[in-house]
Steps between C-alpha positions, in 0.01 A plus 500: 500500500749758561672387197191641321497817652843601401566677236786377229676828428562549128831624334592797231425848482133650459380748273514807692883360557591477160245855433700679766880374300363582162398829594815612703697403165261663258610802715900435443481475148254828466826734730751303277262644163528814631812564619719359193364768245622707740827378537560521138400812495748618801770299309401689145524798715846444703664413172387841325641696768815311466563537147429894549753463765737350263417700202597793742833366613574413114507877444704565772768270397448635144626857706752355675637370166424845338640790702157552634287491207150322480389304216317653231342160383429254723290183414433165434301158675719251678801700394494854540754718303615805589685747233597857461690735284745363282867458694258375823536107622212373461352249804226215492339350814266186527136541670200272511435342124193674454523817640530800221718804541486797312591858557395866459629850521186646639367553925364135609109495365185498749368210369656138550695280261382207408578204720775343445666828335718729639557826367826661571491913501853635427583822663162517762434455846185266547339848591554634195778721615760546195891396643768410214583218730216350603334188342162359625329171441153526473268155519159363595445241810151279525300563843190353523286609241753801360814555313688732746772710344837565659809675500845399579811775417880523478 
């Protein structure tokens, strides 16, 4: 009789067991879908602001090599050149592959470059202030919803 009134206990998980796992890793893959788009785009992002960085220290190794003169072309993707007046050495760096480099002799504009473009003003500030010497690199970052244009100067 008290065989009968005991209950055999059954094994494996129920359904609000297994509910309760699939749910909790239905939410790990959603943060991991949201956060890698933006990683990429903090990656995209980091490596513009390096190759500015870059394309800035290329011009002032062209001025060391120089006597102090800044390029008066400077451009290229993957390989930027930069030359001068004839009798100046010219210099080449290496930036990201698909980064493009180009330059102007006019202040930096208002609006942004294209991403992925950076636009090198020869003889402004990043205010627009006119200095012989100066040399600023103007390019475009992605925020969350915007292109964001910045400034970095020599």
């Amino acid at each position: 009789m008290l065989s009968k009134l005991q209950t055999k206990k059954e094994e494996g998980f129920t359904i609000i067991e297994v509910l309760i796992v699939l749910a909790i890793a239905g939410l790990i893959l959603l943060i991991v879908f949201l956060a890698v788009p933006a990683l990429q785009r903090n990656s995209r992002n980091t490596a513009t602001k390096n190759d500015a960085q870059n394309v800035l220290g290329g011009v002032s190794e062209y001025a060391g090599a120089n006597n102090g003169a800044i390029p008066t072309g400077i451009a290229g993707t993957g390989t930027v050149n930069y030359t001068g007046p004839a009798g100046t050495n010219p210099t080449s760096i290496n930036i990201q592959g698909s980064t493009t480099v180009s330059s102007v002799a006019t202040a930096p504009a208002a609006t942004a470059p294209a991403l992925g473009t950076i636009v090198v003003s020869r003889g402004f500030k990043c205010n627009g202030t006119a200095s012989p010497r100066a040399v600023a690199a103007l390019y475009s970052i992605e925020t969350t919803g915007a292109t964001v244009r910045q400034c970095a100067e020599s």
